[in-house]
BALOBA-1460 file (C-alpha; in Angstrom, 3 decimals):
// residues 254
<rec num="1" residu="x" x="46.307" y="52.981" z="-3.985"/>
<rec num="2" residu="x" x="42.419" y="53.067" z="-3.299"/>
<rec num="3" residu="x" x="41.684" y="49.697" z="-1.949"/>
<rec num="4" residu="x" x="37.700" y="50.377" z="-1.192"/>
<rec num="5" residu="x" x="34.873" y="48.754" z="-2.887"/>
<rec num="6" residu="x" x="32.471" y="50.502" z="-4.935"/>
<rec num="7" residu="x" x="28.663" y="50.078" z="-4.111"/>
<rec num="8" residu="x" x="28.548" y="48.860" z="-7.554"/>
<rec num="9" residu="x" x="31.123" y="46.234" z="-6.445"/>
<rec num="10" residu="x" x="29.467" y="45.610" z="-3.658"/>
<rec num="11" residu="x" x="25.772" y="45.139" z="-5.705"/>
<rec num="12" residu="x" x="27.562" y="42.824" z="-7.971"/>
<rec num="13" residu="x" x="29.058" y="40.687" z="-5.524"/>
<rec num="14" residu="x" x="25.651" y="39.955" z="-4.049"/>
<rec num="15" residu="x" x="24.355" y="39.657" z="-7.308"/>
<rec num="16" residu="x" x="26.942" y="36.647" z="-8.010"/>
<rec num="17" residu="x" x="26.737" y="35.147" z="-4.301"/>
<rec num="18" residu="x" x="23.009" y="35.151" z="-4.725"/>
<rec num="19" residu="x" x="23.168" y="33.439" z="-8.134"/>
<rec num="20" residu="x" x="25.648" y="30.543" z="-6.920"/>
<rec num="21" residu="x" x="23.386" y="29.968" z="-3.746"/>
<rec num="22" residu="x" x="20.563" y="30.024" z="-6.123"/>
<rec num="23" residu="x" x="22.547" y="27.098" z="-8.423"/>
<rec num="24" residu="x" x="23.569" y="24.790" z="-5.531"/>
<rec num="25" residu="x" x="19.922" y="24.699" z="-4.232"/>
<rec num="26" residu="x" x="18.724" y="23.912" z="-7.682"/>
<rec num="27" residu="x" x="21.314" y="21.660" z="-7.872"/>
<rec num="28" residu="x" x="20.228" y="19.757" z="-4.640"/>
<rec num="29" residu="x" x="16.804" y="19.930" z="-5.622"/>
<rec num="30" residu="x" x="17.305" y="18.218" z="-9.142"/>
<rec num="31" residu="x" x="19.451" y="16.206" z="-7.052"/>
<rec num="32" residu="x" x="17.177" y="14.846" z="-4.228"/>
<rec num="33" residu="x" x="14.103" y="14.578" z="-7.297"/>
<rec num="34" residu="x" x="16.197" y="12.110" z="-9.222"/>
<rec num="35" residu="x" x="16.504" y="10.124" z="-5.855"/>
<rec num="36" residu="x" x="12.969" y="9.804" z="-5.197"/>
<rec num="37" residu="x" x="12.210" y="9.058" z="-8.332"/>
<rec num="38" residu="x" x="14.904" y="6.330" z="-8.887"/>
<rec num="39" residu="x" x="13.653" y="4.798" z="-5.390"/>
<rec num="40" residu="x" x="10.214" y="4.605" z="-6.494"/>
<rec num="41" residu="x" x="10.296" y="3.016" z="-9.642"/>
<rec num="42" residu="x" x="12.174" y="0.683" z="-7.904"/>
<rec num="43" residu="x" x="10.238" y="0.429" z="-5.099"/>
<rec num="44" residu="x" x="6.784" y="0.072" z="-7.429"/>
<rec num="45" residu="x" x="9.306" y="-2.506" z="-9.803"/>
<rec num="46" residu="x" x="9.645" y="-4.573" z="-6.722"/>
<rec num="47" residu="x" x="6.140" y="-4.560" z="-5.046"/>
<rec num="48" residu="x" x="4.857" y="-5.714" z="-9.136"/>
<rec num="49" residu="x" x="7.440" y="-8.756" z="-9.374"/>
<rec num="50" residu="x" x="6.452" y="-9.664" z="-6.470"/>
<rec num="51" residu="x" x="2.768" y="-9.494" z="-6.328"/>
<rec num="52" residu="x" x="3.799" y="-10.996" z="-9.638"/>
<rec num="53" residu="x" x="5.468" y="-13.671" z="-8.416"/>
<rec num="54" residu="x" x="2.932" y="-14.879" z="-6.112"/>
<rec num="55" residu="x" x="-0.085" y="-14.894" z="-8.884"/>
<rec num="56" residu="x" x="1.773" y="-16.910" z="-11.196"/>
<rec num="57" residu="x" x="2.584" y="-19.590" z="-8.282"/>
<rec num="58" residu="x" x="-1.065" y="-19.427" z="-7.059"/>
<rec num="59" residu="x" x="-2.164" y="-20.040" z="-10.201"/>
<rec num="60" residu="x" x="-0.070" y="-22.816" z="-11.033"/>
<rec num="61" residu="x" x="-0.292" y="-24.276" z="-8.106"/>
<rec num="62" residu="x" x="-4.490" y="-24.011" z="-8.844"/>
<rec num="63" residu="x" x="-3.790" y="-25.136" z="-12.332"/>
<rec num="64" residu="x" x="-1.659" y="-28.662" z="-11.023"/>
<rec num="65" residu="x" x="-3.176" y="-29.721" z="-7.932"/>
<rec num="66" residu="x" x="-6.713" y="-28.331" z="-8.480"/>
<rec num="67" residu="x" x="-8.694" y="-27.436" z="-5.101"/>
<rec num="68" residu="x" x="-5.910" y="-29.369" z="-2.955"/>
<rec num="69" residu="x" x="-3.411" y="-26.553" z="-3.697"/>
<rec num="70" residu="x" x="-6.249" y="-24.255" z="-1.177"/>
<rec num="71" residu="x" x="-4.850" y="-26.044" z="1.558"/>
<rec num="72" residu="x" x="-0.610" y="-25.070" z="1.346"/>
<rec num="73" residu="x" x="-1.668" y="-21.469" z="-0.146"/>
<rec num="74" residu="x" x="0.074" y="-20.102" z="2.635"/>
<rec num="75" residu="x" x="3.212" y="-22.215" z="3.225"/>
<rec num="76" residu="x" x="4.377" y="-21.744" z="-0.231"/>
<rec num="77" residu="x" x="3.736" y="-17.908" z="-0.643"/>
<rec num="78" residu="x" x="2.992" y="-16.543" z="3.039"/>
<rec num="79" residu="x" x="6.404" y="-15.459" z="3.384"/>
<rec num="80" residu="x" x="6.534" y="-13.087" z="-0.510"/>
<rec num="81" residu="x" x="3.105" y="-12.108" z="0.274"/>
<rec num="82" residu="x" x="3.960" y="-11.444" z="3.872"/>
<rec num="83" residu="x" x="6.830" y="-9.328" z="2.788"/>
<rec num="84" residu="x" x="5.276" y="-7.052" z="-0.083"/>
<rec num="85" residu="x" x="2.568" y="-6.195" z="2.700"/>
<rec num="86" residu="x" x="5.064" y="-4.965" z="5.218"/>
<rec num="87" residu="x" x="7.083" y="-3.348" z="2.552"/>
<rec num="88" residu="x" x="3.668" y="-1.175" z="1.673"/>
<rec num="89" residu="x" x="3.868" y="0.156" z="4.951"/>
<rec num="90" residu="x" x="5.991" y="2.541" z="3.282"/>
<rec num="91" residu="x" x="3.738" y="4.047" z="1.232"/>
<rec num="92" residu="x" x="2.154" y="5.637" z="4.171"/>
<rec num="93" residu="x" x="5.819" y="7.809" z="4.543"/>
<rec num="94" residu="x" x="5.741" y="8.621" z="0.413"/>
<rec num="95" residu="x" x="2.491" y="10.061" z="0.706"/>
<rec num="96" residu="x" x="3.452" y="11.939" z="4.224"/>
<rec num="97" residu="x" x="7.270" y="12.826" z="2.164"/>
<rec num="98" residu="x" x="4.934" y="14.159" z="-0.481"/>
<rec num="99" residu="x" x="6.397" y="11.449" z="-2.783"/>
<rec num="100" residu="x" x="2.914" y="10.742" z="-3.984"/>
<rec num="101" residu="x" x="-0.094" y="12.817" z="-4.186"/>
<rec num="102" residu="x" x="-3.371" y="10.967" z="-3.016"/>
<rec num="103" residu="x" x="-5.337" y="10.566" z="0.170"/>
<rec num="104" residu="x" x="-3.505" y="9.098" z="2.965"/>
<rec num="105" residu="x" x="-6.890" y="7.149" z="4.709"/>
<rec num="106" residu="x" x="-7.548" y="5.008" z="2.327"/>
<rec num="107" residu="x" x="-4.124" y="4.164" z="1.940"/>
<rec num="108" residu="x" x="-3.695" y="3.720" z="5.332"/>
<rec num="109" residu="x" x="-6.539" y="1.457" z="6.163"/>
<rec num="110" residu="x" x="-5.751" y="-0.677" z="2.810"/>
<rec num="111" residu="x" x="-2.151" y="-1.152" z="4.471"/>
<rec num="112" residu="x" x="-3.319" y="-1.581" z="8.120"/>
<rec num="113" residu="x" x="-6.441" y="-4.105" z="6.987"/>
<rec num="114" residu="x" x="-3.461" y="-6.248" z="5.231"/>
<rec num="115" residu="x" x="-0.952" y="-6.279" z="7.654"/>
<rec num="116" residu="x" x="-3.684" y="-7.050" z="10.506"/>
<rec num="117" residu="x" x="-5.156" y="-10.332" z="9.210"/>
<rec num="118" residu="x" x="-1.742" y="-11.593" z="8.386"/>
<rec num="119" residu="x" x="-0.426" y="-11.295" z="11.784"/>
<rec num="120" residu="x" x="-3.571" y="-13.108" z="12.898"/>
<rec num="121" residu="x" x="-3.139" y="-15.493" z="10.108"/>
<rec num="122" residu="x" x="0.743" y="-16.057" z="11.896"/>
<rec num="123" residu="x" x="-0.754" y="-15.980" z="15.073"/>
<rec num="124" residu="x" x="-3.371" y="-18.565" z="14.231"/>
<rec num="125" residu="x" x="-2.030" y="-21.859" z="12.864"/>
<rec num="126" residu="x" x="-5.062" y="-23.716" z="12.008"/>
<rec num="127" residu="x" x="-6.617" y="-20.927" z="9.656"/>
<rec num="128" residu="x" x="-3.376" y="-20.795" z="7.248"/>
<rec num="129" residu="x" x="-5.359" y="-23.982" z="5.314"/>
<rec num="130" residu="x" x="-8.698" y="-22.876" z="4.969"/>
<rec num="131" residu="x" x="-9.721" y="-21.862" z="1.173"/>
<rec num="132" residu="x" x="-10.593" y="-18.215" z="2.493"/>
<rec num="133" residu="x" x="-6.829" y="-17.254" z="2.628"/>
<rec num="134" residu="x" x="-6.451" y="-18.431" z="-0.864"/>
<rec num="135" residu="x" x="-9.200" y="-16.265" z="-2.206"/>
<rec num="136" residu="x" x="-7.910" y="-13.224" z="-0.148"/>
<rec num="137" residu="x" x="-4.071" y="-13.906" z="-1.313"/>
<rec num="138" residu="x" x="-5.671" y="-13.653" z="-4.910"/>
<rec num="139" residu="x" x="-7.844" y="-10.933" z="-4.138"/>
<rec num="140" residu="x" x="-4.524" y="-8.669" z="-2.741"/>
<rec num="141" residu="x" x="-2.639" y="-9.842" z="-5.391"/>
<rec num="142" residu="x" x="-4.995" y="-8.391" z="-7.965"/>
<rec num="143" residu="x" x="-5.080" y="-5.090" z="-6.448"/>
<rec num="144" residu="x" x="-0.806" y="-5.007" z="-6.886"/>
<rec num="145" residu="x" x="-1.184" y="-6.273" z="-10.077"/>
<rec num="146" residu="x" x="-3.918" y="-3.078" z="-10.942"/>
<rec num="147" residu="x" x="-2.083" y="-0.468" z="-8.956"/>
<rec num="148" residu="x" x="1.663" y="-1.008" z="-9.648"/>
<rec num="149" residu="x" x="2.058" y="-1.022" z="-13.499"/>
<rec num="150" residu="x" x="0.552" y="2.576" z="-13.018"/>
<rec num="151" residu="x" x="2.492" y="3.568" z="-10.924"/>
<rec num="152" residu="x" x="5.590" y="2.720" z="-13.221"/>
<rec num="153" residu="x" x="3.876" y="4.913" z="-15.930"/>
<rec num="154" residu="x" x="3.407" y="7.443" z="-13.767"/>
<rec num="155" residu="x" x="6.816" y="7.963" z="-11.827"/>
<rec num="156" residu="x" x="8.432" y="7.824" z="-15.715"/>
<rec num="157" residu="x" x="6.568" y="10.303" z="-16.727"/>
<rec num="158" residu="x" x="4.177" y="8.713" z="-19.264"/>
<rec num="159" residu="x" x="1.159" y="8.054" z="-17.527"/>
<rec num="160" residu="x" x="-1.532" y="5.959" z="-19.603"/>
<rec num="161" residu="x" x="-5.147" y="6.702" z="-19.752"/>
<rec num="162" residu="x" x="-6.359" y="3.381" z="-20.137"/>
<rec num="163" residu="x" x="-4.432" y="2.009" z="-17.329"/>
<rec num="164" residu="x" x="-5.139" y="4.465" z="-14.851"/>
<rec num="165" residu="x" x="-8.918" y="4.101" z="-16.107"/>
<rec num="166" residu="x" x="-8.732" y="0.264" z="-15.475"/>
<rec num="167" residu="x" x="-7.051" y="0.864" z="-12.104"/>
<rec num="168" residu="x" x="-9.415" y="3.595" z="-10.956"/>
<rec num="169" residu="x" x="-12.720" y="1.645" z="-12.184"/>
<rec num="170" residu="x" x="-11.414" y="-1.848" z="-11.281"/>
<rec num="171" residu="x" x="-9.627" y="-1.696" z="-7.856"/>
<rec num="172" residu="x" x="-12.835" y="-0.086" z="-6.298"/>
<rec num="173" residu="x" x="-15.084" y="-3.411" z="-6.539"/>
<rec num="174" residu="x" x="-12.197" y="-5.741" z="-6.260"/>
<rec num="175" residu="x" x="-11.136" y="-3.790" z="-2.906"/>
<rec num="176" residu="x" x="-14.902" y="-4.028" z="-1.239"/>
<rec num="177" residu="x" x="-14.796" y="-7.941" z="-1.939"/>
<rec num="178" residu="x" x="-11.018" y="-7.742" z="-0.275"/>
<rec num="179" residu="x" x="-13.027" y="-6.256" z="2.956"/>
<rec num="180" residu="x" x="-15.902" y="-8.885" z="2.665"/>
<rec num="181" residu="x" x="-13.482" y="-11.462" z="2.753"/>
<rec num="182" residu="x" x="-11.401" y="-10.028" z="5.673"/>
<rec num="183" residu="x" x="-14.610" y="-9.885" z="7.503"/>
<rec num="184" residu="x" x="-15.364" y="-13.027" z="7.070"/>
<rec num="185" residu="x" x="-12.243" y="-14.135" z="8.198"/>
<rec num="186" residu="x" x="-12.217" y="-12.751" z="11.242"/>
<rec num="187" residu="x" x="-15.605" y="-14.378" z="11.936"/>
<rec num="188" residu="x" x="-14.568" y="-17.580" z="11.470"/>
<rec num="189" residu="x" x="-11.427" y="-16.904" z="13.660"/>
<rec num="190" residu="x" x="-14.501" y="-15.190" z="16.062"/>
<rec num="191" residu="x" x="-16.336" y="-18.572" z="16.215"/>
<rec num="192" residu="x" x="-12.410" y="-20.311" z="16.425"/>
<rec num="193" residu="x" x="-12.325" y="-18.645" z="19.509"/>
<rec num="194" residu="x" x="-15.717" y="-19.107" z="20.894"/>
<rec num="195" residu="x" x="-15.376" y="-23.298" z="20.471"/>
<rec num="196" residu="x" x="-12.029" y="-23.430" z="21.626"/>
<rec num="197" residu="x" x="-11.106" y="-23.856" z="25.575"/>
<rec num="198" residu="x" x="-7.819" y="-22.013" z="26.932"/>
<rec num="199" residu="x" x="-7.559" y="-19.931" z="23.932"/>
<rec num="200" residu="x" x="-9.915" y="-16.669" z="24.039"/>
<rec num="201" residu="x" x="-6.955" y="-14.434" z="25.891"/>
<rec num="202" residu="x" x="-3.348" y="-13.232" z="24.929"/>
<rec num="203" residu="x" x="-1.534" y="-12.294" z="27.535"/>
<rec num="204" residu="x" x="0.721" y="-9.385" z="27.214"/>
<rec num="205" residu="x" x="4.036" y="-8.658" z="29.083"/>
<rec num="206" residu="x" x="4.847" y="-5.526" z="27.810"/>
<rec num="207" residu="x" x="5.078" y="-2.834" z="29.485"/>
<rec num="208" residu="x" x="3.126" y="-4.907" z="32.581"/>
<rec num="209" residu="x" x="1.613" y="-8.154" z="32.049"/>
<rec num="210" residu="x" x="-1.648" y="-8.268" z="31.598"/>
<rec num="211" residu="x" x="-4.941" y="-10.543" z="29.582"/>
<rec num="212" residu="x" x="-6.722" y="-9.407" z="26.774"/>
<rec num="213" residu="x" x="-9.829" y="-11.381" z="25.654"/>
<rec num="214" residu="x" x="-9.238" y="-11.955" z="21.948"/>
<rec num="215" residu="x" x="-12.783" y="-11.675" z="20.879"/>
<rec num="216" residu="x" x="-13.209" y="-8.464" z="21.840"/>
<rec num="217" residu="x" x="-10.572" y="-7.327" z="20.135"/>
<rec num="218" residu="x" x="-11.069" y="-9.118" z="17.094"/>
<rec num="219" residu="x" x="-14.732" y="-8.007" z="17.659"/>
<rec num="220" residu="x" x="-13.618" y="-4.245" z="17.678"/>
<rec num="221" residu="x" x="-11.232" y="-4.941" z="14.653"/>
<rec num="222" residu="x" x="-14.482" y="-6.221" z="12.746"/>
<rec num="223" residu="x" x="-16.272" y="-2.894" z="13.783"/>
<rec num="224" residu="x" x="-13.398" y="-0.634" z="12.623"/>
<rec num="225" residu="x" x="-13.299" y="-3.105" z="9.295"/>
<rec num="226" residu="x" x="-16.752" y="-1.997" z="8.420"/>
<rec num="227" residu="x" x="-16.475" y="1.603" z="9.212"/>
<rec num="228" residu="x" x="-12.773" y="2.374" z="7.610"/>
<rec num="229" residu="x" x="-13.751" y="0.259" z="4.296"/>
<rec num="230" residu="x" x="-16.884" y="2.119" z="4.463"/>
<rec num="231" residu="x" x="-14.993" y="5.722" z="4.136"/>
<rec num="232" residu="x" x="-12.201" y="4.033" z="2.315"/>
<rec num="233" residu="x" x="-14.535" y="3.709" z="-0.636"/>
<rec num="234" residu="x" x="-16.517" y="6.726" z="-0.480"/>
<rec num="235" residu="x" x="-12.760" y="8.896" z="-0.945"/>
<rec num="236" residu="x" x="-11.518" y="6.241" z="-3.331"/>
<rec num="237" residu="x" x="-14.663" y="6.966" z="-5.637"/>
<rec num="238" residu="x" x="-13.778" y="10.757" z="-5.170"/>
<rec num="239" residu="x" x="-10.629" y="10.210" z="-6.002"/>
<rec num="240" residu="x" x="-11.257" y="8.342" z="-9.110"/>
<rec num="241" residu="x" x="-13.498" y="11.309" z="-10.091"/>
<rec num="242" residu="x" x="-10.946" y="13.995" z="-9.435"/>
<rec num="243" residu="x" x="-8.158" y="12.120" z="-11.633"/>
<rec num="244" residu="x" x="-10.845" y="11.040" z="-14.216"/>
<rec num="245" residu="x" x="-11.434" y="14.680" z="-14.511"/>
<rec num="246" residu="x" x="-8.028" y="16.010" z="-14.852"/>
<rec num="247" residu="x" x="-6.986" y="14.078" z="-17.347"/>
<rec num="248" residu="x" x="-10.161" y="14.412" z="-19.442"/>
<rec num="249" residu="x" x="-9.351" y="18.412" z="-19.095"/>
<rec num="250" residu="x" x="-5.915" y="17.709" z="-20.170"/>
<rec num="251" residu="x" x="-6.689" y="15.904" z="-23.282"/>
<rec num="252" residu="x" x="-8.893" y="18.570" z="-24.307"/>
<rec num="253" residu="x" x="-6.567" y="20.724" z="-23.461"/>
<rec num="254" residu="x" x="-4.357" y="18.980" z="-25.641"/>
């Protein structure tokens, strides 16, 4: 009895190895590309209910109590708005994942701008009342509110021209008077510093312990402010070009 494989045996037998390794990556592909996009429109879901969440209470609050409700902006939202801004941190890993195709700087600096002035706002007691926290809660909030819903559109698959016009056109000029007011936050906290006694330096104990005058730092936070907003717009308004473009060519296209 010949018990030796043909070469056409042989051929075939790749042939069919090749093919199932070929179906199993596929299959893991598909697999891990129904993941990310089930965790993103969750993810986007979440960050618009919340960003949501806090407009509607803002507002209300506005709407009952009238100027007075400037004062406990914070207290009754700080913690929602607090967490939707650390939860954007991952954005910065979608974009780096490849999850989502844009620019990481701006990105990055929107994120690191947010998260900055709220851990001064924590750090800093007495500026959690002032009406300037109110007007950059709403400011933030409106930025969610024009970036999220197209998101949705987009990770479903049906992205809509008018909303990813109104997000391209609007979240430009709403996102330079976000900066203004984070400057001029930190230059109140700046002259905070400058009348107070005992409080211009942190000390640090890790990894040694050591001072650190606070308005110098906040002073070089201010700088980097101006210059990363400043570049932050410039590729935002490239951006906006670039997708304005492609879907123009696509409708014609079309």
């Amino acid at each position: 009895m010949n018990s030796r494989v043909s070469p056409e045996d042989g051929a075939c037998s790749c042939i069919i190895h090749s093919l199932i390794l070929e179906a199993l990556v596929h299959g893991v592909i598909q697999q891990r590309f129904s993941l990310s996009l089930t965790y993103l429109f969750l993810y986007n879901l979440l960050q618009f209910c919340g960003h949501t969440w806090v407009f509607a209470n803002m507002t209300a609050r506005f709407l009952s109590f009238g100027e007075d409700a400037q004062a406990g902006t914070f207290y009754f939202v700080g913690v929602m708005m607090g967490a939707c801004q650390l939860l954007s941190l991952l954005e910065l890993f979608h974009i780096a994942d490849g999850f989502e195709e844009c620019r990481l700087f701006p990105r990055f600096m929107q994120v690191m701008e947010r998260n900055v002035l709220l851990f001064l706002l924590i750090s800093l007691e007495e500026f959690r009342s002032k009406p300037i926290v109110c007007v950059q809660f709403y400011l933030w909030n409106i930025l969610g509110l024009l970036r999220y819903p197209n998101e949705l559109f987009c990770v479903i698959g049906t992205p809509y021209f008018k909303m990813l016009w109104v997000h391209q056109t609007l979240s430009i000029p709403v996102y330079l008077l976000s900066a203004v007011t984070e400057g001029i936050s930190i230059l109140y906290m700046l002259l905070y510093f400058s009348e107070s006694e005992g409080m211009d330096s942190v000390r640090l104990k890790v990894p040694a312990s050591m001072y650190i005058y606070s308005p110098y730092v906040l002073m070089g936070w201010l700088l980097l402010l101006v210059l990363g907003s400043s570049l932050t717009v410039i590729l935002l308004l490239k951006e906006r070009k670039q997708n304005l473009e492609s879907w123009n060519k696509k409708l014609k296209n079309d």
